[in-house]
C-alpha positions in Angstrom: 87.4 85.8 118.7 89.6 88.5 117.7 93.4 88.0 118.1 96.5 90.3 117.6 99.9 88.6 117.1 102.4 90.6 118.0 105.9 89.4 117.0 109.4 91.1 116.3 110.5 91.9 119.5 114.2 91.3 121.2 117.7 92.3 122.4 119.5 95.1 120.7 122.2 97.1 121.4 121.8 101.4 121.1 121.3 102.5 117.6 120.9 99.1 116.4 117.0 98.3 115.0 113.9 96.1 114.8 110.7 96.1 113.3 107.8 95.0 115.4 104.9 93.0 113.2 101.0 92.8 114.2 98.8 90.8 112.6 95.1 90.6 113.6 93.0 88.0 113.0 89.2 87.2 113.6 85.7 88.2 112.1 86.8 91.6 111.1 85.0 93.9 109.2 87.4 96.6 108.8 90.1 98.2 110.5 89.5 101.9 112.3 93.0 102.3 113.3 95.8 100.3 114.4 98.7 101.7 116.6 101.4 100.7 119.0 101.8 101.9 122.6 104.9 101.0 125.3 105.5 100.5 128.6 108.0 100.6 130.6 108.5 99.6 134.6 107.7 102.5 136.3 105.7 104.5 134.4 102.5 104.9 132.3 101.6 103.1 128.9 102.1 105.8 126.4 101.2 106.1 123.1 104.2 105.1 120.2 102.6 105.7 116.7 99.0 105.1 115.5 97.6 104.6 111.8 94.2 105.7 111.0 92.0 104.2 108.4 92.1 107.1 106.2 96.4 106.3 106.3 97.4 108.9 108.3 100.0 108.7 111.1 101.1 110.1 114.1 103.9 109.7 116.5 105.5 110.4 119.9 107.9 113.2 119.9 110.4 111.0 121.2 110.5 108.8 118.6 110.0 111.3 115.4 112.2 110.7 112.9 113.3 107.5 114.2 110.6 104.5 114.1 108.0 104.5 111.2 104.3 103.1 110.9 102.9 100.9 108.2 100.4 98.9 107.2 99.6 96.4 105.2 95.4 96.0 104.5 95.0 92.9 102.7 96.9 91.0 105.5 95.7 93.1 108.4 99.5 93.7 109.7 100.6 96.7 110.7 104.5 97.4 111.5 106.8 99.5 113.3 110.1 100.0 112.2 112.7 101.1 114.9 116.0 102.4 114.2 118.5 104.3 115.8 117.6 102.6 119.2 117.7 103.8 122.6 118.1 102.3 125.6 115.2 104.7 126.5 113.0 102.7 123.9 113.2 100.0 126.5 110.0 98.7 127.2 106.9 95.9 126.5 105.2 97.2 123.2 101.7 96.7 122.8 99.7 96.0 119.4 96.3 98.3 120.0 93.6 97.8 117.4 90.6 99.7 116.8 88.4 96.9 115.1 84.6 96.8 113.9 83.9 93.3 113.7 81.0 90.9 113.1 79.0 89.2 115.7 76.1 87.1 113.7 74.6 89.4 112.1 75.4 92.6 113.3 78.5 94.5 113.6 80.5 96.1 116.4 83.2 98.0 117.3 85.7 97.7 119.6 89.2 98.0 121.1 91.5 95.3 121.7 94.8 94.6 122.8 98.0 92.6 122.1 99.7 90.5 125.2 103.1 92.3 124.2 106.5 91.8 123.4 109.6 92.6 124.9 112.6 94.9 123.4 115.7 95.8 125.0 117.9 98.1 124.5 121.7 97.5 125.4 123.6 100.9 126.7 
């Protein structure tokens, strides 16, 4: 039942940006955490920058200073800005969601996943 839409994706060339929009959808009760993780071909899904419930963030050393985390509760969105690009940042990003939702009359919580979207970073 749950969704997450990921959008925001593309081509850019190095030190050009993007900002990378997930919006979940469904029978949600609330929102743990939300976060974005990337991979590329090759190696291992790693953790970009997560946003807790309580608002606070965390990010990969390799992209301190340079992409930022938001959210926004009423719409259930969370965002990543990315600037000063890489050709390093190259990879699918994935839209992670730590959700308690509502199944009849209980509740539960779970993890899901976005499908992913594409950006590319031009040397």
């Amino acid at each position: 039942q749950v969704q997450l839409a990921e959008s925001g994706g593309g081509l850019v060339q190095t030190g050009g940006s993007l900002r990378l929009t997930c919006a979940a959808s469904g029978s949600i009760d609330s929102i743990n955490a939300m976060g974005w993780y990337r991979q590329a071909p090759g190696k291992q899904r790693e953790l970009v920058a997560a946003i807790t419930s309580g608002g606070s963030t965390n990010y990969a050393d390799s992209v301190k200073g340079r992409f930022t985390i938001s959210r926004d509760n009423n719409k259930n969105t969370v965002y990543l800005q990315m600037n000063s690009l890489k050709p390093e940042d190259t990879a699918v990003y994935y839209c992670n969601a730590d959700l308690t939702i509502r199944v009849i009359f209980a509740t539960s919580r779970k993890d899901y996943w976005g499908q992913g979207t594409q950006v590319t970073v031009s040397s």
